[in-house]
N, C-alpha and C positions, 0 to 999 in steps of 0.2 A: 306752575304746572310744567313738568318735566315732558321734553317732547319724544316721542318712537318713532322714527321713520321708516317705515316697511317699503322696501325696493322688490317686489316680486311680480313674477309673471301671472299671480291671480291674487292682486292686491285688493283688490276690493272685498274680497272675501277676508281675506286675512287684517285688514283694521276695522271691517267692524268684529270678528270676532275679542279684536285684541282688544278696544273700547270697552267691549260687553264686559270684558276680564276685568280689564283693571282701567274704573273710570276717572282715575284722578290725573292720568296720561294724556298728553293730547299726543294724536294719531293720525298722521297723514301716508299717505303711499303714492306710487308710481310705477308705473312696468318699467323693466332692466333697461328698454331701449325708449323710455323719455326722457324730455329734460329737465329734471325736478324745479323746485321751485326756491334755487339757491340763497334767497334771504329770509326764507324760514329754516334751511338747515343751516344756517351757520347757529343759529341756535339750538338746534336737536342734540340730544346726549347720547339718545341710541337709537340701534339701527337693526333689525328684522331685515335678514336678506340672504338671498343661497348664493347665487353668482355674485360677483362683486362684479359689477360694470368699472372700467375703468377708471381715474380721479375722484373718484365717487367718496373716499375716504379722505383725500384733502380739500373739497370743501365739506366738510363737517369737523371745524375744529375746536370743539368741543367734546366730540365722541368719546365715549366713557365706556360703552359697552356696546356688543355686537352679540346677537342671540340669531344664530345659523337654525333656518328651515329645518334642518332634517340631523340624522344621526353621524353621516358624514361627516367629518370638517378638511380633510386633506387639502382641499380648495383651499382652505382658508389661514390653516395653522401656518405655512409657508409664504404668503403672501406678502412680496417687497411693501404695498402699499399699509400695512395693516403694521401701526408702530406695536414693538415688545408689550407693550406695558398693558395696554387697551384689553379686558377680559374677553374672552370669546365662548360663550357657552351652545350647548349642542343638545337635542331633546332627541331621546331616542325609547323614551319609557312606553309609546305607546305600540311601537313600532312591532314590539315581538308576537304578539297577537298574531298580528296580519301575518308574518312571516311562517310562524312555526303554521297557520292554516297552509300557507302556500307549502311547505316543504313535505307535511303530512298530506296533504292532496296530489302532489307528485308520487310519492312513494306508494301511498292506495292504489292509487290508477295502475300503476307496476304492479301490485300484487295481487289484487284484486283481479287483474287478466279484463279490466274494462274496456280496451280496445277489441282484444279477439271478442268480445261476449258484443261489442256491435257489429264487427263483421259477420259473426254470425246470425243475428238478428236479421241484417240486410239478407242473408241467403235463406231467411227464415228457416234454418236450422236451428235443432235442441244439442246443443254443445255441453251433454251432461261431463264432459272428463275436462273442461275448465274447473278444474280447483282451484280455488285459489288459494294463493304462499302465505304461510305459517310466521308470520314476524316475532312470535313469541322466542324473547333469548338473543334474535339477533342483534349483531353490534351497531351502534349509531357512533359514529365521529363528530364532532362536533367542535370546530375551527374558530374559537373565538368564541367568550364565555363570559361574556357581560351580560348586563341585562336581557339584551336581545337572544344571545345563545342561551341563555337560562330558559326562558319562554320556550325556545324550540325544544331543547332538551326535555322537558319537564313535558310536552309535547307527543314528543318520540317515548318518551317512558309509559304514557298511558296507552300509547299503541302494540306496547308488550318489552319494545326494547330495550337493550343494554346500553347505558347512554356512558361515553367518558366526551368529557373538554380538553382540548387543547389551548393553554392560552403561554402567553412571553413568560412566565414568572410559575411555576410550578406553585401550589400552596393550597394548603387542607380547605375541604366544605364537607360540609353537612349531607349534604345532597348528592350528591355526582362526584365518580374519583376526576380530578384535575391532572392532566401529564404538562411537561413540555413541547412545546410546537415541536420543538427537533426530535420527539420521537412518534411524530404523527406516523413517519414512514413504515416503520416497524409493528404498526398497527392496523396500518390498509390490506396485509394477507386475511384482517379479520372483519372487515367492517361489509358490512350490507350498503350503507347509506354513508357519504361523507357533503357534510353541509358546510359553508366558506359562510364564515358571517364576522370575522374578524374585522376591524378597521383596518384602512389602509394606511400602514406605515413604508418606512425603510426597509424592515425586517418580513413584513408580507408581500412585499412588491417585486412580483414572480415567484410567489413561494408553491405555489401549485405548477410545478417542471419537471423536463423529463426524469429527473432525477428522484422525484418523490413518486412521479405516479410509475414507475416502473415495480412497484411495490405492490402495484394493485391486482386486480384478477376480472373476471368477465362478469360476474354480478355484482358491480361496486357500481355504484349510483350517485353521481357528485348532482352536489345543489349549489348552485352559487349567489347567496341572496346579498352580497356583502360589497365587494367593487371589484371593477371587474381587470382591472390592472394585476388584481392577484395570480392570473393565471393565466399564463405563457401558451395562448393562444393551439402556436402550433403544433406546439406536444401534447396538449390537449386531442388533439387530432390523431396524431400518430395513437397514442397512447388506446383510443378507441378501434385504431384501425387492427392493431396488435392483438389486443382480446386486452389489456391490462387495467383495460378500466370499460364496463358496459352500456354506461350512459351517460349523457350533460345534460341538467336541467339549468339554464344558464338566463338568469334574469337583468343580472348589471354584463358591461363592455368597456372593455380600455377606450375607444369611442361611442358616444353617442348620440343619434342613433347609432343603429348596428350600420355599415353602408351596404348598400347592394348588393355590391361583389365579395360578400365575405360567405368564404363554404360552410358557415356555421348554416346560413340557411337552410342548406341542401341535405346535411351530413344524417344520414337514418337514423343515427343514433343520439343525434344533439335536438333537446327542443329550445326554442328562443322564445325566450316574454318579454313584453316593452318596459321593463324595468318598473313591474306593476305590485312586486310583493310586499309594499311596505310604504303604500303613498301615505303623503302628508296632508292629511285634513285637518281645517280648524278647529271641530269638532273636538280629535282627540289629542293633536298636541299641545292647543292651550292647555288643558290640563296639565300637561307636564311642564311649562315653563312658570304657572300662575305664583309661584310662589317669587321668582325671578324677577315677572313683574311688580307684584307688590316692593321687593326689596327695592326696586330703581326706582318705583315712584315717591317713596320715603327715602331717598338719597340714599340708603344701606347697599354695602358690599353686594352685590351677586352673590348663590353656591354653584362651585361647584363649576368652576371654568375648566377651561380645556389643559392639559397640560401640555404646552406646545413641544417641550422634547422629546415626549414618547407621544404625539399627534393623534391623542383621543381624551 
């Protein structure tokens, strides 16, 4: 019996689910900051885990495979301790759900006029000339067009809009026209809503700067459900204070938490969430590794690993 080692901060939840999946595994866990129990992992092949705690990967050598919590892996694909060779896979199929609610629940709340319609309630006023905005036609951006921007997209389309993707590699679909990320800029004089749900690479890291968002106009609506290294904080700021960009609905942060002293708190026109659009329950991401498991536990290859030089 092939061993899984789960290292996570709500481990108990995540091996019994991972038992229930695939029971021919044995499964053991531990929070990031105990001391496992080193002479059962020198024989474990694989390891369920987001943070890497540090040596944690040299005692396990035998390690074959690493199957990361969440849709992320930039933690991981870079990592001195983590040899070349060892697959790293990434589950992010259940994720867009959660997301594209969170992104279409921001943009309602904008349109819809659901603030002013409770300030008025509060002065028990009838506020007949809140109408609320027509999204039918308008343009949705859409930063990143993998599974997860699919879900959003596909989202934003039955809310009336006009949906294009941005992704590294321009190429035909079915569904939705596909641009270049490098002509996101040229795009933002036309978009109502621009969503950040790309992975973080070399090539998205600061890709939301003053240089892009000076494109934008005073009803342009950034989402950022993606990481939060993508975008350059401080011109983000500026960028609000100018009229070039109208709002930040900003879920992930280059740290986190967000720390105290950061004006994102303050700013009128930014709102902050605890990096809540896209948690990870056992519930719904075993399904999307279960086939992963079964391969490890019949010794068969992994699908569908990470490809560490384009870092998704």
């Amino acid at each position: 019996m092939r061993r899984l080692a789960v290292v996570h901060h709500q481990h108990p939840a995540w091996v019994q689910a991972l038992r229930e999946a695939e029971p021919r595994l044995e499964v053991r866990g531990w929070h990031p900051r105990e001391a496992p129990d080193d002479a059962w992992l020198l024989e474990a092949e694989g390891l369920f885990v987001w943070k890497l705690p540090p040596g944690l990967v040299a005692r396990m050598p035998r390690l074959a495979w690493i199957q990361n919590s969440g849709a992320g892996v930039d933690h991981l694909v870079g990592h001195p301790e983590i040899p070349p060779g060892i697959p790293i896979t990434r589950a992010d199929g259940q994720f867009g759900l959660w997301m594209a609610r969170y992104v279409c629940a921001h943009l309602l709340q904008e349109a819809l006029r659901l603030e002013e319609c409770r300030a008025a309630q509060e002065e028990r006023r009838w506020a007949s000339k809140l109408v609320p905005e027509d999204l039918t036609g308008q343009v949705a951006l859409v930063h990143g067009f993998g599974r997860i921007g699919r879900q959003i997209g596909r989202a934003l389309r039955e809310l009336g809009l006009e949906v294009h993707g941005f992704v590294r590699t321009p190429r035909g679909d079915a569904e939705f026209p596909l641009h270049g990320a490098g002509d996101l800029g040229a795009w933002l004089g036309r978009g109502r809503v621009l969503v950040l749900c790309a992975p973080l690479t070399s090539g998205t890291r600061g890709f939301v700067n003053a240089s892009l968002l000076e494109h934008g106009h005073d009803r342009l609506t950034l989402v950022s459900v993606g990481r939060g290294e993508q975008v350059v904080v401080p011109d983000l700021l500026a960028a609000l204070d100018r009229g070039t960009l109208g709002r930040a609905v900003l879920d992930v942060f280059p740290r986190e938490p967000l720390e105290p002293e950061s004006p994102l708190w303050a700013h009128p026109k930014v709102v902050v969430t605890p990096h809540h659009s896209g948690p990870s329950t056992p519930r719904a991401l075993v399904l999307d590794i279960q086939e992963n498991l079964r391969r490890f536990a019949q010794g068969q290859p992994v699908l569908n690993p990470v490809d560490r030089a384009l870092g998704y």
